[in-house]
Structure formats: structure tokens, C-alpha cells
C-alpha positions in Angstrom: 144.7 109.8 90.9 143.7 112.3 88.1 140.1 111.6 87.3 140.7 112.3 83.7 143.0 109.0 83.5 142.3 106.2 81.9 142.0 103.6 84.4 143.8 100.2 83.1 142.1 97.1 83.6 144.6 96.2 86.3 143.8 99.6 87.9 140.1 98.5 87.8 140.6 95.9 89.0 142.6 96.7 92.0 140.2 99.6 93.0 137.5 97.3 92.7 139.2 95.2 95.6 139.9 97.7 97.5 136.3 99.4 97.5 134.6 96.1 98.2 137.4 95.5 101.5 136.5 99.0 102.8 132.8 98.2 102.2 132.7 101.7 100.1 129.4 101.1 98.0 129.2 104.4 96.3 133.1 103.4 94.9 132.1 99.8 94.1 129.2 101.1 91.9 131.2 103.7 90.1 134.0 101.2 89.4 131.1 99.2 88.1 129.9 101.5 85.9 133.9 102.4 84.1 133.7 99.0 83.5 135.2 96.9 86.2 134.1 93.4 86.8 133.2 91.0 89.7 134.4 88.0 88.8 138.5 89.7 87.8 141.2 88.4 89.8 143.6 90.0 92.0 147.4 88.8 92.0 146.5 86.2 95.0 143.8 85.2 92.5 140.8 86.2 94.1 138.0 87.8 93.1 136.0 90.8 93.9 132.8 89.0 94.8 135.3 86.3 96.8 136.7 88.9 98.4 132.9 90.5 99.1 131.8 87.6 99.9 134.3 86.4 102.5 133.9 89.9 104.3 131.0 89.6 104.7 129.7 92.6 103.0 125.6 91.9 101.9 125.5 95.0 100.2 128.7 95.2 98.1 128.3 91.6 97.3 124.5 92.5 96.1 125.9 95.5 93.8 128.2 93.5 92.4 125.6 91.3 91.3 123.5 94.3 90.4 123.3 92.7 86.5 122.1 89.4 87.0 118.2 88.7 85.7 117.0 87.3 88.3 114.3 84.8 86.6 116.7 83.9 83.9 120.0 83.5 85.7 118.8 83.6 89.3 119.0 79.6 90.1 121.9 79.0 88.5 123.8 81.6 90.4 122.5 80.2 93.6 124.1 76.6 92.9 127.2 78.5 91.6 127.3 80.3 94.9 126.5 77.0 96.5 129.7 74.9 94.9 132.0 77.8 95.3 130.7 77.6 99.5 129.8 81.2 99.1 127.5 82.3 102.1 127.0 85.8 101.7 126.9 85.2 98.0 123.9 82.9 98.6 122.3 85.7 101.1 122.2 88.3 98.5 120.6 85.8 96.0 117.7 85.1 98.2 117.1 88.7 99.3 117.6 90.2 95.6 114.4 88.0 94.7 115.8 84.2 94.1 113.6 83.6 97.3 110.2 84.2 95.5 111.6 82.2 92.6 112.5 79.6 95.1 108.4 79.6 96.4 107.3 78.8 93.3 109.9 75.6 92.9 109.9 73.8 95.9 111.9 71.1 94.3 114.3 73.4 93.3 115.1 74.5 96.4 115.2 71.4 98.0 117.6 70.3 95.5 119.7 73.5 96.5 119.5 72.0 100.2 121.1 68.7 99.4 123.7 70.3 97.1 124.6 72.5 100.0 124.4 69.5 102.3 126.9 67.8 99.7 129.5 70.3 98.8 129.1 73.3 101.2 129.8 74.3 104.5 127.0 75.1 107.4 127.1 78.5 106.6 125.6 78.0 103.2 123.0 75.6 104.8 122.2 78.3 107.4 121.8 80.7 104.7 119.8 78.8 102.6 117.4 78.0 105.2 117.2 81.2 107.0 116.7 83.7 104.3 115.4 81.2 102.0 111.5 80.5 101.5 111.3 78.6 104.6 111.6 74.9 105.2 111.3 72.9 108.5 114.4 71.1 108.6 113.1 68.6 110.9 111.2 67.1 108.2 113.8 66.3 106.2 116.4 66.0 108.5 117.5 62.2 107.5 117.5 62.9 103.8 119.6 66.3 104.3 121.8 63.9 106.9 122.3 61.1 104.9 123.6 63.1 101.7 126.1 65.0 103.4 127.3 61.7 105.1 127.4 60.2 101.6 129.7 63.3 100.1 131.3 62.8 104.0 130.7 65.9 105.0 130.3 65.8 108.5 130.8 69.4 109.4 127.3 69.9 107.8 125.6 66.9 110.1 126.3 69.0 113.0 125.1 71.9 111.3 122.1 70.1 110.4 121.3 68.9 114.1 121.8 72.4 115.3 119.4 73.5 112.8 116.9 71.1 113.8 117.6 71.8 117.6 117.1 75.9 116.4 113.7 75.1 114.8 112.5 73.5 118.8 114.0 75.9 120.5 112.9 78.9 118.9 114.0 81.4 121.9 117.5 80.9 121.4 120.0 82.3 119.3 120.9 80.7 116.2 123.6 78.4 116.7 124.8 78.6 112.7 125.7 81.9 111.7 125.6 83.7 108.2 
């Protein structure tokens, strides 16, 4: 591709994907900067940050979040991440400095927990509560139980219970992975 070309949004787009797949950061950041966008939709309707965020990929998923103000926007985009079931999404978040907003709102962040309990899978829970400010999930164990059996989600029940079996058994591995 001639560098001198005017990329068409479609083209953007399209590199965009392919740069966060191949987990090419230096790519992702210079599409960025031409004027490609997260949140644009590939022809199976997907987005870069899905796409990011389903691979796995911290770091791409963390530049493509690169504009977001933190202490205006930051809460907001964890519960967005949370709804959409977004893991890695929610991993980024906390590390890029929603955690030490999270420290400061403890209600917050509990309310993050039972809206991940509701609507999300174990992943997000695991993410939430392993890169998150900390929280003994043994203390709230029932509440955290009893809304995802009220939303019936009973994947995250398990999740919960391993969590909870994590937190007294320290020396193992954990059994919910992010």
C-alpha cells in the first residue's frame, strides 16, 4: 500500500482489525492516530475492541482505549464493558487507573460486582475481583449468589464458589481465568 494514499474509512477500519488480531501495537497506534476508531464495525459486525477484547490482547485493548478520561468516563466504561461481558475490556479499565477510582467508591464497585454477577460471565467476575481493588468474596458471597440466581445466571454461582474456594486456598491456581 502506497503510504501517500488516502486510507478510506473502510480501509481504516479493516487495518485496524487486522493490527489488533496480530497483536501489532505500534500499527494499532498509528491507525489511531489517521483517524481510525475502536468502536467501527467490520462486515461480521464486530468491532475492533470486540475483536481486542476476545483475543485477549491487554495491551491493544488498553491503546485503544488510550482517549478515555479516566475520572470522568472511567466507571461508566467499566459497566459498559461489564454488559457487553467484556473481560479483557474490564482488565484494562482497572489497570489504566479505574482501580484507584474504584478505592475511593466502595459502593461503586460493589455495585460493579452484582452487575457482573447479573449479566456477565465468570470471566468478568474474575476480572473484577482480581485486578480490581480487592474484595473478600467470602463476605459477600450470599448477596453476589443470590443476584446472579435471581438474573438465573448460574454459570456465575460456580464461578462465585470457586472464587470463594480460591480466597481459602490461596496456594492453588486460580480456578477462573481472565
Amino acid at each position: 500500500m502506497n503510504i501517500h494514499t488516502k486510507l478510506t474509512y473502510q480501509d481504516l477500519t479493516a487495518n485496524l482489525h487486522i493490527a489488533c488480531m496480530l497483536g501489532d501495537e505500534a500499527r494499532v497506534k498509528h491507525l489511531l492516530s489517521i483517524g481510525a476508531h475502536r468502536n467501527a464495525e467490520n462486515d461480521s459486525g464486530t468491532s475492533a475492541l470486540g475483536l481486542a477484547d476476545f483475543l485477549h490482547r491487554v495491551e491493544i485493548v488498553k491503546l485503544l482505549l488510550h482517549d478515555i478520561n479516566i475520572k470522568e468516563a472511567g466507571g461508566y466504561e467499566l459497566l459498559k464493558a461489564i454488559r457487553l461481558d467484556r473481560a479483557t475490556v474490564v482488565r484494562a479499565l482497572l489497570e489504566m487507573g479505574v482501580k484507584e477510582e474504584l478505592v475511593e467508591d466502595d459502593g461503586f464497585f460493589r455495585s460493579a460486582l452484582v452487575l457482573a454477577c447479573c449479566v456477565s460471565d465468570t470471566r468478568v467476575l474474575g476480572a473484577l475481583v482480581k485486578y480490581g481493588p480487592g474484595v473478600e468474596v467470602w463476605a459477600i458471597k450470599d448477596v453476589l449468589i443470590q443476584c446472579a440466581v435471581a438474573a438465573e445466571n448460574l454459570e456465575v454461582v460456580g464461578g462465585i464458589h470457586d472464587l470463594v474456594r480460591d480466597e481459602r486456598e490461596p496456594q492453588s491456581g486460580s480456578s477462573i481465568v481472565c
